[in-house]
C-alpha positions as CSV (number, residue, x, y, z in Angstrom):
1,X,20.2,-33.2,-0.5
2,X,17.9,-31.3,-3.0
3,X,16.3,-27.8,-2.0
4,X,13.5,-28.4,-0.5
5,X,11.3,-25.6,-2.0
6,X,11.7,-26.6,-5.4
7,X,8.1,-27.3,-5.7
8,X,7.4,-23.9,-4.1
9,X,9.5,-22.2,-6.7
10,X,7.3,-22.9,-9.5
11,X,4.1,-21.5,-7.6
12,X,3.3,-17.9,-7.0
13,X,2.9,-16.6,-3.3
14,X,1.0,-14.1,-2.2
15,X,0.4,-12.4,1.4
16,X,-2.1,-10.3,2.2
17,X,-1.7,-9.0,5.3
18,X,-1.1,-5.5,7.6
19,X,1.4,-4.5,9.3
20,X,-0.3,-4.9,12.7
21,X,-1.5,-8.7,12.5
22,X,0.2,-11.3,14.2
23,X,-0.3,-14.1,12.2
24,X,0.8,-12.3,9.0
25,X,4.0,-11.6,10.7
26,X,4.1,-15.6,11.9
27,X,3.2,-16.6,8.0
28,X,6.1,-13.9,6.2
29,X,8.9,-15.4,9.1
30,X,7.7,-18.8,8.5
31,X,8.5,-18.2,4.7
32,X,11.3,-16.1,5.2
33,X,12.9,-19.2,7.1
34,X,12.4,-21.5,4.3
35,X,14.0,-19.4,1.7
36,X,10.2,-18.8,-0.3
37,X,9.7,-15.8,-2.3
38,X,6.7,-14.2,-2.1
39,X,4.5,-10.9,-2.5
40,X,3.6,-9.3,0.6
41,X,0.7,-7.0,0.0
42,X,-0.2,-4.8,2.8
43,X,-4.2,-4.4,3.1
44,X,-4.2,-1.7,5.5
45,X,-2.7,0.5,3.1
46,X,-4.3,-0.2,0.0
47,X,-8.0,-0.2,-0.5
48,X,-7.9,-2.1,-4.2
49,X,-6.1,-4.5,-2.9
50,X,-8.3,-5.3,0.3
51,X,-10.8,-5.3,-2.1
52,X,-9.3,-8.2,-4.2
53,X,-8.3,-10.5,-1.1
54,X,-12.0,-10.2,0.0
55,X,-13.4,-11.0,-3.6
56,X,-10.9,-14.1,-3.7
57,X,-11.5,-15.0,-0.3
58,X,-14.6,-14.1,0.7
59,X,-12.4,-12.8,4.0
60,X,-12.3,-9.6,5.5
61,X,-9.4,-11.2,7.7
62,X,-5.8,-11.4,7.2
63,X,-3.6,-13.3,6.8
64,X,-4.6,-14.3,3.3
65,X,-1.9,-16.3,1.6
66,X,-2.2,-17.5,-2.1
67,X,-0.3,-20.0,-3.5
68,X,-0.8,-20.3,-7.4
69,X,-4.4,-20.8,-7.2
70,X,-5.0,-22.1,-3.8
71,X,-6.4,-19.5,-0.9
72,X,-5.8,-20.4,2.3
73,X,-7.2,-18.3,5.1
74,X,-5.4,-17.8,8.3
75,X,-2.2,-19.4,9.4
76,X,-2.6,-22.7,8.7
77,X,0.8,-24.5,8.9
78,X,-0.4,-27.9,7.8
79,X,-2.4,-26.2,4.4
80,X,0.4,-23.9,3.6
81,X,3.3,-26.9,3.9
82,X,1.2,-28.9,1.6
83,X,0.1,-26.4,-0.8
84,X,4.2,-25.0,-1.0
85,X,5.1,-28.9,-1.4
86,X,7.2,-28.9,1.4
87,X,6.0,-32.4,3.2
């Protein structure tokens, strides 16, 4: 049986999130579980950063997750399978 995030490994992850949000705690386990590296920057704690997620998202909300180039907005299990490659 191949690893099934080999297509994930090739794609960077982001999360933007803070530490008090539910669904950015649902998104990093949901991750986590999988074995998928990625960046978790907290938004709460730094003002350039919220800055960025909001000019790539055009979000105030979190979470934010980025895969390579693809924003998706919230946790969207379905978007976030198919844009890690994981179907």
């Amino acid at each position: 049986m191949g690893n099934e995030n080999d297509a994930a490994v090739a794609k960077t992850v982001r999360v933007y999130s803070t530490p008090a949000c539910p669904y950015c705690h649902m998104v990093k386990k949901f991750l986590d579980d999988r074995g998928i590296a990625y960046e978790d920057i907290n938004v709460a704690a730094d003002e350039a950063a919220a800055k960025e997620m909001v000019e790539k998202s055009g979000q105030m909300g979190v979470p934010v997750i980025m895969v390579g180039d693809q924003i998706i907005v919230g946790f969207d299990k379905e978007e976030l399978i198919k844009a890690l490659g994981l179907e």
